[in-house]
C-alpha positions, 0 to 999 in steps of 0.5 A: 748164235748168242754173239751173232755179229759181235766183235770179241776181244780175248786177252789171254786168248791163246790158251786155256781158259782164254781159247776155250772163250775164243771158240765158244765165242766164234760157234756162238756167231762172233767175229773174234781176235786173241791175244798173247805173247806166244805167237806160234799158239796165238796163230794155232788158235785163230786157225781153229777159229777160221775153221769154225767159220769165224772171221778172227785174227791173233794179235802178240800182246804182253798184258804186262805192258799198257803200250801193248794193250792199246796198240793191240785194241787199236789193231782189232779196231782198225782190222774189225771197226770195233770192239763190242765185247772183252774177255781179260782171260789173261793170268799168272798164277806163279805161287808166292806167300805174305813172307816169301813174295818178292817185290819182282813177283809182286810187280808181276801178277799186280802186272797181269791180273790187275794192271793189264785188264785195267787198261784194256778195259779202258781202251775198249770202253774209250771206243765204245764212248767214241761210237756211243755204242754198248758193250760188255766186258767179262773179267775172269777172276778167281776165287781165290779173291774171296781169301784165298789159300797161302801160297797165292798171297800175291795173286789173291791180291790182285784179283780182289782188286780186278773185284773192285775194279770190275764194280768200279767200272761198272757203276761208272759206266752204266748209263753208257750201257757197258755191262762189265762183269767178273766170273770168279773160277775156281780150280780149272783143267788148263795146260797152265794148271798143269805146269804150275802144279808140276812146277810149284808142287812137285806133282806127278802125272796123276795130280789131276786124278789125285785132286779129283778124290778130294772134290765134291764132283769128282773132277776139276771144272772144264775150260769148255764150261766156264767158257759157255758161261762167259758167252752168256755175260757177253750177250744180250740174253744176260739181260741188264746184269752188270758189277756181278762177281760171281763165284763159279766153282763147286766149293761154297764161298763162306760155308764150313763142315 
């Protein structure tokens, strides 16, 4: 019971990589609030956690917005009396490169990878100020933030930014004894993976089988995984780690054949 009677905020909590943080989290002993634009999946999701015995809560929430982000922190403040740890869980991945990007696109994924994370990092930090209370922080990037691949010029950029943020607000907040941490995942099983890759790639149903051929484990990387390894940087038994970027994916960042 790594997160035994904490408070876990999830942004992004509604689906994918972001539910599967909700649930390990709740079987991990925590009291734990999701948040998203879709109510229908966000109260799907709080159910599922209600029936593994946590108390939790979903919140609507476009990242995008910094209004929605602070009221959505003050709600689960008001509803559980704190925060005690946040998971920006929260993406888009829509494509884009240097010379097709428009400025809409842009403005958007700056909007939710880097923009939305920021200021909810700093509504969850100005409670744990107010109560001189540690905390911990998990910002889920991508590797994608090492460079990246062409079509995600956009998206890469706001995600070496959450890097930089992530060390920024750590430096800055260690001796408040707030860890805040990035793990940086690579390519992932997710609903939304599977609409972009329809979407933007013209896939057919057996991508995932095709993609699998092509990496060293022989499958894309499990939700269920990388959130085990999110409830690790959460709690207690990750120590005094904090500004890491760590790269969670089964390619070598900076190695080549």
């Amino acid at each position: 019971m790594l997160l035994e009677d904490k408070v876990v905020l999830v942004s992004g909590g509604t689906a994918g990589v972001g539910a599967a943080v909700a649930r390990a989290a709740a079987r991990a002993g925590a009291s734990v609030a999701v948040t998203g634009r879709r109510r229908e999946p966000g109260e799907k999701v709080a159910a599922e956690l209600r029936e593994l015995g946590a108390a939790a809560l979903y919140r609507p929430c476009d990242v995008a917005d910094p209004a929605q982000v602070r009221a959505a922190v003050d709600s689960v403040v008001a509803e559980f009396g704190r925060v005690d740890g946040l998971v920006n869980a929260a993406g888009l991945t829509d494509r884009g490169s240097l010379v097709d990007t428009t400025p809409e696109l842009f403005d958007r994924q700056i909007a939710i990878n880097l923009k939305g994370p920021f200021f909810a990092m700093q509504a969850v930090v100005r409670d744990m100020l107010r109560r001189g209370a540690p905390g911990s922080i998990v910002n889920i990037g991508s590797e994608a933030a090492n460079g990246g691949a062409p079509v995600l010029a956009p998206y890469v950029a706001a995600k070496a930014g959450l890097a930089g943020l992530t060390r920024n607000a750590a430096h800055a907040h260690r001796f408040d004894r707030i860890r805040i941490n990035q793990l940086n995942i690579g390519w992932t099983d997710t609903e939304g993976e599977d609409l972009t890759q329809r979407r933007f790639h013209g896939a057919g149903d057996d991508w995932r089988e095709r993609a699998a051929q092509r990496l060293p484990a022989g499958r894309l990387a499990d939700p269920d995984e990388i959130a085990e390894m999110v409830v690790l940087l959460l709690s207690d038994r990750s120590g005094v780690v904090t500004g890491s970027v760590l790269d969670w994916d089964q390619a070598v960042i900076g190695a080549h054949d």
